[in-house]
C-alpha positions as CSV (number, residue, x, y, z in Angstrom):
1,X,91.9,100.1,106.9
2,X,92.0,100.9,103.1
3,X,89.0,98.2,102.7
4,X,86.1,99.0,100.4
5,X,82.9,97.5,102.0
6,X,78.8,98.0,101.4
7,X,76.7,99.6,103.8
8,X,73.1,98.5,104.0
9,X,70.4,101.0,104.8
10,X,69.3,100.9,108.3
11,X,67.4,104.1,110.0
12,X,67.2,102.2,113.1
13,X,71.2,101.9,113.4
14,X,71.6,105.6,112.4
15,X,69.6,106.8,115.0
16,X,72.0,105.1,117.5
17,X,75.6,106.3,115.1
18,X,75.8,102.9,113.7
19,X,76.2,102.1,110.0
20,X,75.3,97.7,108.3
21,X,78.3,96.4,106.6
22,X,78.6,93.8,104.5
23,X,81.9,92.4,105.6
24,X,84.5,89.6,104.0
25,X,82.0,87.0,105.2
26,X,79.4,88.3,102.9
27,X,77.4,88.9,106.6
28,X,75.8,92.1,107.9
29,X,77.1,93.8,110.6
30,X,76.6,96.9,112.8
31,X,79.6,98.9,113.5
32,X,80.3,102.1,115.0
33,X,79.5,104.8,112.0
34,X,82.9,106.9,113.4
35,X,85.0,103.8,112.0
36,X,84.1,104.3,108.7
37,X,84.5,107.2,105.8
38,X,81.9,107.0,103.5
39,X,83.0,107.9,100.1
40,X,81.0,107.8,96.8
41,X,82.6,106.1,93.4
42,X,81.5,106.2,90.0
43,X,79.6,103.6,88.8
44,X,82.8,102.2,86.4
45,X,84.5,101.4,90.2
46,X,81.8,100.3,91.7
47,X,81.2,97.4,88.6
48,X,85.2,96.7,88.7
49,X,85.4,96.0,92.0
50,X,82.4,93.8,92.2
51,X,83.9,91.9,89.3
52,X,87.4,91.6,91.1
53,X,85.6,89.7,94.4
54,X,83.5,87.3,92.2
């Protein structure tokens, strides 16, 4: 919860309700897409919270 992760494009895994993450590993995983919110963030976000994991 409250965890900020990237999702990977994958058609296949949409057509089952499955979403690719990119979990703390730095691995891709499919999860069930009614765990997740997807929300959008301006581009400003996006670059500080890459820069805060590297």
């Amino acid at each position: 919860m409250r965890k900020l992760y990237e999702v990977l494009a994958d058609s296949d895994a949409e057509k089952h309700g499955q979403i690719r993450v990119i979990d703390e590993s730095g691995e891709d995983y499919l999860y069930p897409a009614i765990a997740f919110s997807r929300v959008s963030l301006p581009e400003s976000v996006i670059e500080r919270v890459f820069s805060a994991h590297a």
